[in-house]
N, C-alpha and C positions, 0 to 999 in steps of 0.2 A: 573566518579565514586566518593561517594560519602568520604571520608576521616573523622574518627574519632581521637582524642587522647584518647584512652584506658586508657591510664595511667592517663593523668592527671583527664579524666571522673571520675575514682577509688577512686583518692584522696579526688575527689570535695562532693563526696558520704561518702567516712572514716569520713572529716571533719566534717559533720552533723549528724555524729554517724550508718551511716550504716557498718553493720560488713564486715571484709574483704572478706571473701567468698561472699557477696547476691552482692558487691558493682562488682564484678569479671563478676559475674554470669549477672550483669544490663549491664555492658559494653559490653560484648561475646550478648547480645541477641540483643541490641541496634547497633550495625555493621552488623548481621545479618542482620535486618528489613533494614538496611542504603544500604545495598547493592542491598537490592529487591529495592528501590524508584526509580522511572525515572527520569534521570536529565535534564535540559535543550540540553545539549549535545548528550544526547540520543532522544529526541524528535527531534532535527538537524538533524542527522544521519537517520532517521526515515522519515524525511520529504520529506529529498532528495532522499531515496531509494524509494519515494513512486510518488515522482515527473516523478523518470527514469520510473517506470514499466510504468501507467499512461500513459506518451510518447508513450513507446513502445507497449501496448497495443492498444491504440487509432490511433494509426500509421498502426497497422496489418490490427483492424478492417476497415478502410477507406480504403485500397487496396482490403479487400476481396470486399468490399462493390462497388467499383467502378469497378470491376469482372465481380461481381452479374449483376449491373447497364448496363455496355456493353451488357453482353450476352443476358439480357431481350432488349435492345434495338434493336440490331441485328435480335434476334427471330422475334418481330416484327414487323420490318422493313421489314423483308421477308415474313412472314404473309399477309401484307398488299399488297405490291406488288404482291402477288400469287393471291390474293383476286381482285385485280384488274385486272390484267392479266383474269381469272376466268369470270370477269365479259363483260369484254368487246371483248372475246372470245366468249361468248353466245349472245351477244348482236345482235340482226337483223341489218341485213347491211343495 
C-alpha cells in the first residue's frame, strides 16, 4: 500500500500559498486516489494467485480430458472388434 505524509504534503502546499482548508482537502483526496493505485506488490500477489488457479485449472481439465480420451478409445476398440467379429462371422467358409 501505497503511504503518504498528509502533514508534510499540507505544509508543502501552505508554503506556496494554498489556504489551509483546499491544502487539507488536496492531501484527504490525494490518499484516497493513492490507495485505489496498484502497486507492485499487489501485481505479485496477483501473479501468484493467478499462476495457482492456472495450475489448478489446466491440471482438472487434462484429467477430464484423458477421461474423455480412454472412454472414446475403449468405445472404439469395442466397435471394431464387434465389427470384425460381424464380419468374419458372415464371411463364406
Amino acid at each position: 500500500m501505497n503511504s503518504l505524509d498528509t502533514l508534510g504534503y499540507c505544509k508543502r502546499l501552505e508554503a506556496v500559498g494554498v489556504p489551509r482548508d483546499q491544502a487539507e482537502v488536496h492531501a484527504q483526496v490525494l490518499t484516497e486516489v493513492m490507495n485505489q493505485v496498484v502497486t507492485k506488490d499487489d501485481l505479485k500477489e496477483f501473479e501468484v494467485r493467478l499462476k495457482e488457479w492456472v495450475t489448478l485449472y489446466v491440471k482438472e481439465q487434462i484429467a477430464e480430458l484423458k477421461a474423455d480420451m480412454l472412454k472414446w478409445f475403449f468405445a472404439g476398440l469395442i466397435a471394431q472388434t464387434s465389427l470384425i467379429i460381424a464380419v468374419l462371422r458372415y464371411l463364406p467358409q
